[in-house]
C-alpha atoms as one frame of an Amber mdcrd trajectory, in Angstrom:
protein
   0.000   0.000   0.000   1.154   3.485  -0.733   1.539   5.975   1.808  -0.169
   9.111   1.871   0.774  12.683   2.220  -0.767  14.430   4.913   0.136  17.694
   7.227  -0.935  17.133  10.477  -1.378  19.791  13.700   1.909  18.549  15.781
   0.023  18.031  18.578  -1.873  15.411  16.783   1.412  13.194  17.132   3.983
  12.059  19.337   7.280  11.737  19.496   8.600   7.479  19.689   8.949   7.209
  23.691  10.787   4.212  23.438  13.182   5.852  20.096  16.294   4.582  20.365
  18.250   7.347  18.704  19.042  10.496  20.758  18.969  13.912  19.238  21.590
  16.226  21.381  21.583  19.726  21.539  24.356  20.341  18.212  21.992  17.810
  15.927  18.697  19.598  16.912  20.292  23.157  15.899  21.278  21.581  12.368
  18.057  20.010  12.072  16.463  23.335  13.014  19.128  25.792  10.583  18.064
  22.864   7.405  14.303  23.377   8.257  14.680  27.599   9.061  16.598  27.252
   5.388  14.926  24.766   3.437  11.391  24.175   4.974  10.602  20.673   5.648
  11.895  18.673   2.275  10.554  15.238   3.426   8.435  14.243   5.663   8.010
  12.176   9.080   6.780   8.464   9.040   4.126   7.828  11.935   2.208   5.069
  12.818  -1.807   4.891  12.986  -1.408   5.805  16.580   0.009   9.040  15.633
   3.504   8.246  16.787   6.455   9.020  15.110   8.489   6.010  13.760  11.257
   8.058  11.434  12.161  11.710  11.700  11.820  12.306  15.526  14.652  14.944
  15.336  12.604  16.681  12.957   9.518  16.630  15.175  11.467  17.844  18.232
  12.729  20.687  15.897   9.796  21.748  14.217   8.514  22.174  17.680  11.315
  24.468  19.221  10.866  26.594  16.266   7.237  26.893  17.100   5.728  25.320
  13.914   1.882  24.101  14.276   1.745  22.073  11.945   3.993  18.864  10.346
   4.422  17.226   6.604   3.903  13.089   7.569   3.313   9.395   5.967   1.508
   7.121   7.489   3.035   3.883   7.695   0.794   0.065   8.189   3.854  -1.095
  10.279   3.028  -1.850  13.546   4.795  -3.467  16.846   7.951  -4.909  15.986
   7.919  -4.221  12.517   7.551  -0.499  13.292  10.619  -0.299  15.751  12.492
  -2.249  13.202  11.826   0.307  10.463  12.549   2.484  12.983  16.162   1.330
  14.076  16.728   0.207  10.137  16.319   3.877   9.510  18.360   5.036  11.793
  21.037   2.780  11.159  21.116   2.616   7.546  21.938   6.708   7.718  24.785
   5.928  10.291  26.225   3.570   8.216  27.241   5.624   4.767  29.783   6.994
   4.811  30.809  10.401   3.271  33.294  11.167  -0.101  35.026  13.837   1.925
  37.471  15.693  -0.827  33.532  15.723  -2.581  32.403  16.976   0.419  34.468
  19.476   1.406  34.926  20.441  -2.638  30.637  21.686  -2.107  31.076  23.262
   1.169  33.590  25.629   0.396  31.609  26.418  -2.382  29.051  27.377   0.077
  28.543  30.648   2.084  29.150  30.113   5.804  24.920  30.409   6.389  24.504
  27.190   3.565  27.560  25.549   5.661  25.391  25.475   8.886  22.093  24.792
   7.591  23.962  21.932   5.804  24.885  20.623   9.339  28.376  21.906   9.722
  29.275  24.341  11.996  32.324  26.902  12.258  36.062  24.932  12.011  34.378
  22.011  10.779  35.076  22.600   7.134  38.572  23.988   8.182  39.558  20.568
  10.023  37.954  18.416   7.124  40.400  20.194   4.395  43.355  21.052   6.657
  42.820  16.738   6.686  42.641  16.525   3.297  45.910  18.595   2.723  47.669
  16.670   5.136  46.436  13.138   3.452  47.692  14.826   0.020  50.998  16.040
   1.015  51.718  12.899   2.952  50.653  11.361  -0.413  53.214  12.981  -2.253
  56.132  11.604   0.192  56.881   7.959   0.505  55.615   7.969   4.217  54.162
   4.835   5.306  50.721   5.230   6.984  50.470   4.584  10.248  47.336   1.838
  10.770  44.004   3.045  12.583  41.975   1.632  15.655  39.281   3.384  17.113
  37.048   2.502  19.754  33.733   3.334  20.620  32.506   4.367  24.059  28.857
   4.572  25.302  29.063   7.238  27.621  26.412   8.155  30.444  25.488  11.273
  29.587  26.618  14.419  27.725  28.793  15.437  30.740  30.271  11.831  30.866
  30.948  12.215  27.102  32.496  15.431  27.821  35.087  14.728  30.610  36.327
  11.628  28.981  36.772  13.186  25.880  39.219  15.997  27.654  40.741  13.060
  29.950  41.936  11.234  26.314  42.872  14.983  25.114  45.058  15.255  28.062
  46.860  12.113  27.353  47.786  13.090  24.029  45.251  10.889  22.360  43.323
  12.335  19.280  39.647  12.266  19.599  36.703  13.402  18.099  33.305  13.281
  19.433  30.217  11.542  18.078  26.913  11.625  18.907  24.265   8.017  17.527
C-alpha cells in the first residue's frame, strides 16, 4: 500500500517514547538551521497511533521553532515491525559513509549560512580540508601510513561524554566526538 501525504497539527502526534536514537543539543540546531533554510523537504513516518516512527529529530525541531503544523506518511507497520523500520532507519543513515574531498569540494563552495544549515558548523570545514591537505601532502612523500583503531565508548550522559573526551585529550590521544 502506498503511503499518503498528509500535514498534520503537531500536537496530533507524538514523538517514539521508546526511540532509540538520541537527538543532542548540536543535531537539533542543524536540524532546526536545514528546516529555518529549506522548509521541511521530506516528511516524518508515523504510525496509525500518531507516533512518530522516522524523523523524531525533525519533530522535536519543528517544535522548538514553534511550527503548528507537520508534513507526515503514514506507515501500516506496527509493533515490531515499526521499531524495526525504525532502528533500520536510523542505522542505515549511520552507516554511509561520506566522499570527503567531494564533500568538502561543495562546502567551500558554500557561504558560511549554507555551511550550517547543511549541518556543519564553524572549524568544521577547516579541520575536514586542513585533513585533506595533510592526506595529500603525505601522499606525495613515501611515508608509510600509520594503521588506525578506534574505539567506541557509550558514555552516560553528555557530561560523561564530555570529561572523557578531555581526559583522552590530556593524554595526548586524538579524539573526536560523536553523537548516535
Amino acid at each position: 500500500m502506498d503511503a499518503v501525504l498528509e500535514k498534520v497539527a503537531i500536537t496530533k502526534i507524538s514523538a517514539d517514547p521508546g526511540n532509540v536514537r538520541k537527538h543532542g543539543a548540536r543535531n537539533l540546531e542543524a536540524i532546526k538551521a536545514s528546516l529555518r533554510r529549506f522548509g521541511q523537504q521530506k516528511p516524518i513516518v508515523v504510525d496509525a497511533n500518531n507516533v512518530v516512527r522516522a524523523g523524531n529529530g525533525t519533530l522535536a525541531a519543528a517544535i522548538e521553532l514553534g511550527w503548528k503544523e507537520i508534513a507526515i506518511v503514514r506507515t501500516q507497520l506496527a509493533d515490531a515491525d515499526a521499531v524495526a523500520y525504525a532502528i533500520a532507519d536510523n542505522r542505515t543513515a549511520e552507516l554511509a559513509e561520506w566522499d570527503e574531498q567531494a564533500l568538502s569540494a561543495q562546502l567551500a563552495a558554500m557561504d558560511a549560512q549554507l555551511q550550517d544549515a547543511a549541518g556543519f558548523a564553524d572549524g568544521e570545514l577547516a579541520k575536514m580540508l586542513g585533513d585533506l591537505e595533510e592526506m595529500a601532502a603525505g601522499e606525495g612523500a613515501a611515508q608509510a601510513v600509520p594503521e588506525l583503531f578506534e574505539v567506541a565508548v557509550k558514555c552516560r550522559d553528555e557530561a560523561d561524554q564530555r570529561a572523557l573526551f578531555e581526559r583522552l585529550k590530556a593524554e595526548g590521544r586524538e579524539c573526536r566526538v560523536l553523537t548516535l
